[in-house]
MIDREN-989711 format. One line per field, with one value per atom (N, C-alpha, C): residue in one letter; residue number from 1; atom name; z, x, y negated. Coordinates in pm, 1 decimal, always signed. Last residue first. Example, Ala and Ser with C-alpha at 12.3 -4.5 7.8 and 13.67 -1.06 7.14 Angstrom:
// residues 2
resn: c(s	s	s	a	a	a)
resi: c(2	2	2	1	1	1)
name: c(N	CA	C	N	CA	C)
c3: c(+708.0	+714.0	+787.0	+780.0	+780.0	+780.0)
c1: c(+1285.0	+1367.0	+1290.0	+1319.0	+1230.0	+1320.0)
c2: c(+225.0	+106.0	-3.0	+569.0	+450.0	+330.0)
END
This chain:
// residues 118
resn: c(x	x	x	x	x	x	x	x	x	x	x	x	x	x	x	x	x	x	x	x	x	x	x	x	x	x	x	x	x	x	x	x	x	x	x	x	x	x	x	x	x	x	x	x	x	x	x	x	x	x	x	x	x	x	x	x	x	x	x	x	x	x	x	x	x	x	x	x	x	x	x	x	x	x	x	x	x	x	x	x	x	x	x	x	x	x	x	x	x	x	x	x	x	x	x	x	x	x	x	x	x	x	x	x	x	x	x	x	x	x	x	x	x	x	x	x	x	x	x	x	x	x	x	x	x	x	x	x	x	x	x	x	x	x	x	x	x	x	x	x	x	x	x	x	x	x	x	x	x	x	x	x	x	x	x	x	x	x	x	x	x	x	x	x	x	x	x	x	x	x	x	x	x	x	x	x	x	x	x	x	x	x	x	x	x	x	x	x	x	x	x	x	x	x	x	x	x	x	x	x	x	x	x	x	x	x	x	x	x	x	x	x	x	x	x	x	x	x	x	x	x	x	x	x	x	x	x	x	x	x	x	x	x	x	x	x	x	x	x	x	x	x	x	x	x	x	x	x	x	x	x	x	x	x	x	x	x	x	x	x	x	x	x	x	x	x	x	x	x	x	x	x	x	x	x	x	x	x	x	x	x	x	x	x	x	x	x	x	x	x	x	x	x	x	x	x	x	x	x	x	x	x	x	x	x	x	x	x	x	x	x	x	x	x	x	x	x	x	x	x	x	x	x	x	x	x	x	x	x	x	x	x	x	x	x	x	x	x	x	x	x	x	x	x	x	x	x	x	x	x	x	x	x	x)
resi: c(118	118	118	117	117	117	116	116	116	115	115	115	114	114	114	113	113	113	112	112	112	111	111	111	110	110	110	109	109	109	108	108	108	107	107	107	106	106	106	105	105	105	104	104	104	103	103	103	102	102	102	101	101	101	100	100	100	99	99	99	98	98	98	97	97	97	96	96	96	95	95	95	94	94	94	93	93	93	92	92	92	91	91	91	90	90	90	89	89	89	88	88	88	87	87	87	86	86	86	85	85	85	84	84	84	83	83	83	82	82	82	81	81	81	80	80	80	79	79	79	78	78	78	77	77	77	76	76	76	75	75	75	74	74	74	73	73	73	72	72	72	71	71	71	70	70	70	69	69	69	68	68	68	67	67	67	66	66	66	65	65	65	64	64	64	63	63	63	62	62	62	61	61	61	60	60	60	59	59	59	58	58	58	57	57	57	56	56	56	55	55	55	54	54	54	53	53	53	52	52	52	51	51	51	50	50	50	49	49	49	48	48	48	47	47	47	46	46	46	45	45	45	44	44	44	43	43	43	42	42	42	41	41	41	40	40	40	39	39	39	38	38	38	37	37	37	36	36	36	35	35	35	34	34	34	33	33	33	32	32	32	31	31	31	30	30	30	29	29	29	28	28	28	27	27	27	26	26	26	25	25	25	24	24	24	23	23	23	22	22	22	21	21	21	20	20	20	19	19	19	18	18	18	17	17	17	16	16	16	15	15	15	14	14	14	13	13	13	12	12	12	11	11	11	10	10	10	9	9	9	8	8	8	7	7	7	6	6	6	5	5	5	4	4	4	3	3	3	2	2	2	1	1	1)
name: c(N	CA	C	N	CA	C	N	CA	C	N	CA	C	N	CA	C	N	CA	C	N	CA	C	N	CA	C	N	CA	C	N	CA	C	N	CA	C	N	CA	C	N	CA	C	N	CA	C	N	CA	C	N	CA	C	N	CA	C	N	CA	C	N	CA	C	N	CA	C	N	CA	C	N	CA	C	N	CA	C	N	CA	C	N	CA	C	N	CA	C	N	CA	C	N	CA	C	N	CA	C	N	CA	C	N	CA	C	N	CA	C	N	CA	C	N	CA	C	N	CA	C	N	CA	C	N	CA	C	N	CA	C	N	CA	C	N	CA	C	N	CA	C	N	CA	C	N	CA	C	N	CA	C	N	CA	C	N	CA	C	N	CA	C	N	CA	C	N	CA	C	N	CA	C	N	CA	C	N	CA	C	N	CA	C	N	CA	C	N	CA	C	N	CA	C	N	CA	C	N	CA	C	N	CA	C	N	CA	C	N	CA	C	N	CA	C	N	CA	C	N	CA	C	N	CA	C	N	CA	C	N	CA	C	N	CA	C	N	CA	C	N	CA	C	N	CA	C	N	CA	C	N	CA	C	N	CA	C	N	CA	C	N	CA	C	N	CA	C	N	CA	C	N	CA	C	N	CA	C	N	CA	C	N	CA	C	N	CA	C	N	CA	C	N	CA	C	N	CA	C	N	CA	C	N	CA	C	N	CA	C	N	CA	C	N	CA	C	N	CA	C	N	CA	C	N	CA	C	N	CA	C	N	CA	C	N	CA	C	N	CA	C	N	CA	C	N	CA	C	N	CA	C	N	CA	C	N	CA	C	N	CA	C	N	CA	C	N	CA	C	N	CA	C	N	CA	C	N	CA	C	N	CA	C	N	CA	C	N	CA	C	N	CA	C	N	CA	C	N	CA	C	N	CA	C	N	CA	C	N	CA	C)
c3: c(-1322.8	-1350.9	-1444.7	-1023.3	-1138.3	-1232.9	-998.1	-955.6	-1084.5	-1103.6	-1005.8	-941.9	-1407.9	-1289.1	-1243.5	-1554.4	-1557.6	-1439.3	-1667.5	-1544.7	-1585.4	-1926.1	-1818.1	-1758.4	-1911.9	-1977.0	-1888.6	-1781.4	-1790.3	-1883.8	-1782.6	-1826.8	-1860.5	-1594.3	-1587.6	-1691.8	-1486.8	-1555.3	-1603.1	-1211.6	-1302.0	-1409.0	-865.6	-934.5	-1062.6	-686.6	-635.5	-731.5	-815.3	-890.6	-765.8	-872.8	-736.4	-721.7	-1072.8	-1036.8	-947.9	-971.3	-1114.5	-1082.8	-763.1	-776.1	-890.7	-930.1	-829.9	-808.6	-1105.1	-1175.0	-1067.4	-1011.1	-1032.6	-1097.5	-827.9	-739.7	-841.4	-989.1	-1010.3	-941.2	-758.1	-815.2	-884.5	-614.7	-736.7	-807.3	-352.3	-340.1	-539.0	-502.4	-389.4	-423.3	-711.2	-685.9	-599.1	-921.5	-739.7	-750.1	-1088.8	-1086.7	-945.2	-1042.1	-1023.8	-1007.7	-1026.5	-1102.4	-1081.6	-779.3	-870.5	-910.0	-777.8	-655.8	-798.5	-828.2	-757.1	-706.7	-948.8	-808.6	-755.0	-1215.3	-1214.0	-1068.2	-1144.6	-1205.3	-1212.9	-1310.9	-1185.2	-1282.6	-1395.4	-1423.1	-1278.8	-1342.0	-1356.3	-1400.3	-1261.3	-1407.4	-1427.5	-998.1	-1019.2	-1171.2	-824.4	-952.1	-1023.6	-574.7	-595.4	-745.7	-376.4	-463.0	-500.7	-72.5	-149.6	-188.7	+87.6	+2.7	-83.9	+346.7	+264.6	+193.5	+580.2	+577.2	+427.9	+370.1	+532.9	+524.2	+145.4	+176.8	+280.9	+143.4	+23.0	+52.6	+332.2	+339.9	+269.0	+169.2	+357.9	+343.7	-14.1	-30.0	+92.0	+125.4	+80.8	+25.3	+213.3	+313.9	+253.4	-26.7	+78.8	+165.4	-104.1	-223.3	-103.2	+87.6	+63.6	-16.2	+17.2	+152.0	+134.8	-269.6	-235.6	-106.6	-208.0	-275.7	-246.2	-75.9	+8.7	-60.4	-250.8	-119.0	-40.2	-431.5	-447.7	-353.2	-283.6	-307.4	-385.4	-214.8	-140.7	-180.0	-510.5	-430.2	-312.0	-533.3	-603.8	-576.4	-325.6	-370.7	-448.4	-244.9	-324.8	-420.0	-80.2	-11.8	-68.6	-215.4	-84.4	-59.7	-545.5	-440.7	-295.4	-698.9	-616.8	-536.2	-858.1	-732.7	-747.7	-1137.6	-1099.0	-1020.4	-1272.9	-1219.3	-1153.4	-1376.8	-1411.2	-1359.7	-1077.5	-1235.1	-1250.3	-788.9	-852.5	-958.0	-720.3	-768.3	-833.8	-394.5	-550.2	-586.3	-211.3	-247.6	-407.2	+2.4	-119.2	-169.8	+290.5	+262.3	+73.8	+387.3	+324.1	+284.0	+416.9	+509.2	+501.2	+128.9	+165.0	+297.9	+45.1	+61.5	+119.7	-227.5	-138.3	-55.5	-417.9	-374.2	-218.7	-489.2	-597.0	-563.9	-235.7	-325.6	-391.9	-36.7	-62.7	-200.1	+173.2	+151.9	+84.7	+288.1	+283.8	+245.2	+378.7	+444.9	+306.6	+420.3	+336.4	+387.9	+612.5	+573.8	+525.9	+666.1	+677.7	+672.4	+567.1	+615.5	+679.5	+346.7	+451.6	+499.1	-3.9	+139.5	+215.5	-265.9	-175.1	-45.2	-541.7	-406.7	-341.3	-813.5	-757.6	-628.4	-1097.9	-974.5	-879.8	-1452.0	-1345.8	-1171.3	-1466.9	-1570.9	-1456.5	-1125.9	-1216.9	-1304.5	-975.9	-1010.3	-1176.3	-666.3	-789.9	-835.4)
c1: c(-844.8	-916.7	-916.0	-673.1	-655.7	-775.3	-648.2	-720.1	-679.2	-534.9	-474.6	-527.9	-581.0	-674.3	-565.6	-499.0	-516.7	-563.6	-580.8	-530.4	-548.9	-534.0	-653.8	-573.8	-241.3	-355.3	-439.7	-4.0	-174.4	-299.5	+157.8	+255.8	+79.3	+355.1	+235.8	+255.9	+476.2	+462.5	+383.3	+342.2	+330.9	+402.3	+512.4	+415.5	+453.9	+650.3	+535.8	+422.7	+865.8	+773.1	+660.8	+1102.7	+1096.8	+915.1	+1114.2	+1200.0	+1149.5	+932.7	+874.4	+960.3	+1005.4	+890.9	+901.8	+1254.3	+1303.6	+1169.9	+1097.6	+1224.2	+1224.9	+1005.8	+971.8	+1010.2	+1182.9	+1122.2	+1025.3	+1502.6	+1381.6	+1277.9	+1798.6	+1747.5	+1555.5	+1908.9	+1955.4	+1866.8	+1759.6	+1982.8	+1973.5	+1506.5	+1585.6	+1710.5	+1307.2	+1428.1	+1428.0	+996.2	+1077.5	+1182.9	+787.2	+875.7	+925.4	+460.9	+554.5	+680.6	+141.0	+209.2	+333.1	-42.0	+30.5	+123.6	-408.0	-276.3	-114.9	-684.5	-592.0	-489.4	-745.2	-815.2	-745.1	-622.5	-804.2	-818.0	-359.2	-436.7	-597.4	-166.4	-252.4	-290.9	+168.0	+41.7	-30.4	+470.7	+368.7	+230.7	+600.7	+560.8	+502.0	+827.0	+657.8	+658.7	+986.5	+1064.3	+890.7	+1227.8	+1053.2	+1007.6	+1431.3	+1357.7	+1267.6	+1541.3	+1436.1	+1395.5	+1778.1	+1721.1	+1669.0	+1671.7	+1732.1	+1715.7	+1530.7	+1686.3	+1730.9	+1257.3	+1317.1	+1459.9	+1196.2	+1195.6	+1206.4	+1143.7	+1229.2	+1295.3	+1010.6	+1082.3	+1257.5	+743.9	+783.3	+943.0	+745.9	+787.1	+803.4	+680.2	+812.5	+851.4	+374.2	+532.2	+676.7	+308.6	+309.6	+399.2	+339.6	+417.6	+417.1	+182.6	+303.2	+389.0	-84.7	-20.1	+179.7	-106.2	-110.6	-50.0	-144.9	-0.9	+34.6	-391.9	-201.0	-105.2	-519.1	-500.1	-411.4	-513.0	-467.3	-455.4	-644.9	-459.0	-398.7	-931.1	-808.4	-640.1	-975.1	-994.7	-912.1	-1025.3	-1112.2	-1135.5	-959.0	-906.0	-985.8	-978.6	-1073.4	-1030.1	-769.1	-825.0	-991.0	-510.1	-563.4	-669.1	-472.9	-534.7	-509.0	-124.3	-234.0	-308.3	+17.0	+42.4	-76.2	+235.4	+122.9	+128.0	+472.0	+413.2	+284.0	+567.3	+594.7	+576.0	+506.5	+483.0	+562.0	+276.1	+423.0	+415.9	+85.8	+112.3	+220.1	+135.7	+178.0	+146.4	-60.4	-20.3	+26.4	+79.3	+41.0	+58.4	+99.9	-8.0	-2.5	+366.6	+320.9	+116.1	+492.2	+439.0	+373.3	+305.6	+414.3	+361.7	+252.7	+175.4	+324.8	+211.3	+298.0	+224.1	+127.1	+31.2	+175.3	+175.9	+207.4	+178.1	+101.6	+251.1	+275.9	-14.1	-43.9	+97.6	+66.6	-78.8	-103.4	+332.5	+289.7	+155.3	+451.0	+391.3	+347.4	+813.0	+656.9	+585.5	+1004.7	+925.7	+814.7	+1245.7	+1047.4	+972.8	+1460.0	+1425.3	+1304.3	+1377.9	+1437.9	+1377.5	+1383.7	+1269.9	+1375.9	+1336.3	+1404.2	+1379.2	+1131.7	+1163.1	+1287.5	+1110.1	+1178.7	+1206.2	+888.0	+939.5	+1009.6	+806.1	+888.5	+923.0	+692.3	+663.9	+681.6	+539.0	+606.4	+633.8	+324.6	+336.4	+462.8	+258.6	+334.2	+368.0)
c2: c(+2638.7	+2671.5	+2769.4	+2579.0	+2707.6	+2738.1	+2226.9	+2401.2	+2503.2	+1995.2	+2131.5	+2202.7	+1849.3	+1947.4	+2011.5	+1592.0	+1732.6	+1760.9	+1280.3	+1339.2	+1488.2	+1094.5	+1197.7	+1264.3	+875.4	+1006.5	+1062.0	+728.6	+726.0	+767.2	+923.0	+827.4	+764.1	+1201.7	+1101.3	+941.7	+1518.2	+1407.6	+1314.7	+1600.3	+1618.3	+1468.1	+1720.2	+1640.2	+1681.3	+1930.7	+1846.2	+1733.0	+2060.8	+2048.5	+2042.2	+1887.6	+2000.6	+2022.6	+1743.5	+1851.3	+1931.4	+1571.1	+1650.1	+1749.1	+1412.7	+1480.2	+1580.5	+1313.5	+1359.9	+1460.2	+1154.4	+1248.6	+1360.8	+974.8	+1044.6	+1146.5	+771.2	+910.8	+1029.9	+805.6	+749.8	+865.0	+687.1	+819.7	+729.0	+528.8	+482.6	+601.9	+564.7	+590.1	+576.0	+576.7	+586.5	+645.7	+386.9	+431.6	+471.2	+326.7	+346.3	+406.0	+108.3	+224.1	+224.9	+59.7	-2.3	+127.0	-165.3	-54.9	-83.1	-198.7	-250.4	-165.3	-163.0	-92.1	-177.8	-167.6	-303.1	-268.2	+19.8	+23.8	-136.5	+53.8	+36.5	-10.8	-110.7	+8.0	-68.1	-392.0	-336.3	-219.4	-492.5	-484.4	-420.0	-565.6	-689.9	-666.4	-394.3	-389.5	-505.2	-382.3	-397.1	-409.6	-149.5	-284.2	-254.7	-116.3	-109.5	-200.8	+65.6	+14.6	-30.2	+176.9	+205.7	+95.5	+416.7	+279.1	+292.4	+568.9	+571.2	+401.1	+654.7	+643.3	+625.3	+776.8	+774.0	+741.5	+865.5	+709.9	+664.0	+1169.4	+1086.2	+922.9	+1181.8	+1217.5	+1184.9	+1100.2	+1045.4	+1108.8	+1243.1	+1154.2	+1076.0	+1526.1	+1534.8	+1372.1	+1465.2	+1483.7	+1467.9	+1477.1	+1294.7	+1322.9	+1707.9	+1582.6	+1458.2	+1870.4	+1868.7	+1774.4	+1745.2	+1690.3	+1747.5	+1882.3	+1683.4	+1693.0	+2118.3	+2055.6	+1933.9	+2140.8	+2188.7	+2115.1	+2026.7	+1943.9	+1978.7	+2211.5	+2062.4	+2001.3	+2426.5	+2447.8	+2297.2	+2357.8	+2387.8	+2373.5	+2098.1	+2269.0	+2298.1	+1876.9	+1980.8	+2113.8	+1581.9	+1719.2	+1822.2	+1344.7	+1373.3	+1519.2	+1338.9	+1299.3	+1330.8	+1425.7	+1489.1	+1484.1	+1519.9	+1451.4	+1498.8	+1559.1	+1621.6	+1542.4	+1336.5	+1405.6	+1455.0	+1182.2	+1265.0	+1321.1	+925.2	+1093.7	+1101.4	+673.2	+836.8	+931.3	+481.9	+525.2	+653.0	+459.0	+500.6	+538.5	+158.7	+330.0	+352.8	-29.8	-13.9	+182.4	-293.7	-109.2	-88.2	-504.3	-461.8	-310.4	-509.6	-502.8	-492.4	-586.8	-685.5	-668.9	-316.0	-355.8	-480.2	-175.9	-222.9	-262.3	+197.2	+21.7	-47.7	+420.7	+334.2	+200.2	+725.7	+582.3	+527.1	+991.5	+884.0	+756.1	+1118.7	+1149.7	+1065.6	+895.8	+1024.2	+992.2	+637.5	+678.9	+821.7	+529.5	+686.4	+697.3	+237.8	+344.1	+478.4	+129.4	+136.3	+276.0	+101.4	-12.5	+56.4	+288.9	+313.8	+188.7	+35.2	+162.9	+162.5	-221.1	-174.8	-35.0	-230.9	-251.5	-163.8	-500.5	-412.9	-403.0	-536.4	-576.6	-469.6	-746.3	-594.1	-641.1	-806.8	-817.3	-725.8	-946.3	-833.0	-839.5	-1136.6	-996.6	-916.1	-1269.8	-1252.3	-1126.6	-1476.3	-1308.3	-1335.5	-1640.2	-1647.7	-1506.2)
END
């Protein structure tokens, strides 16, 4: 049963960590985090996207340790089957929190920009 809206609430290190903007639940559903943009790791373009990307997955491991954590689904999918979906922690939006401490880009699903210096 899929509803417009759905909001889960997840117990401490419940969700795993796939890379800065990507979550799975222990349920097995992977949601992409809305309003922002991380660095690949995994399909990185250059060295210093793939420093940044592992630094944004550490700092959101970090973000979603001991804390409370949100999860409020849009009721849509991306292109890959991951479900679109805003994130709180302690009441904060994680992408506010990324953009500040400038691990990510503002993101709202435009072509992606490049983090190589080109």
């Amino acid at each position: 049963m899929y509803a417009a809206l759905r909001m889960a609430l997840y117990a401490l290190a419940a969700l795993i960590v796939v890379d800065g903007d990507t979550i799975k639940s222990p349920y097995g559903l992977t949601y992409r985090i809305l309003g922002y943009d991380t660095p690949e790791t995994f399909r990185a373009k250059c060295d210093a996207e793939r420093e940044l990307g592992f630094a944004a997955k550490a700092r959101l491991e970090e973000l979603l340790s001991h804390r409370e954590v949100r999860v409020l689904e849009s009721g849509k999918m991306d292109r890959y089957g991951r479900s679109l979906a805003r994130v709180t922690v302690d009441g904060e939006d994680l992408a506010v929190v990324m953009v500040r401490e400038g691990l990510a880009r503002p993101y709202k699903g435009e072509k992606r920009q490049s983090w190589c210096g080109v």
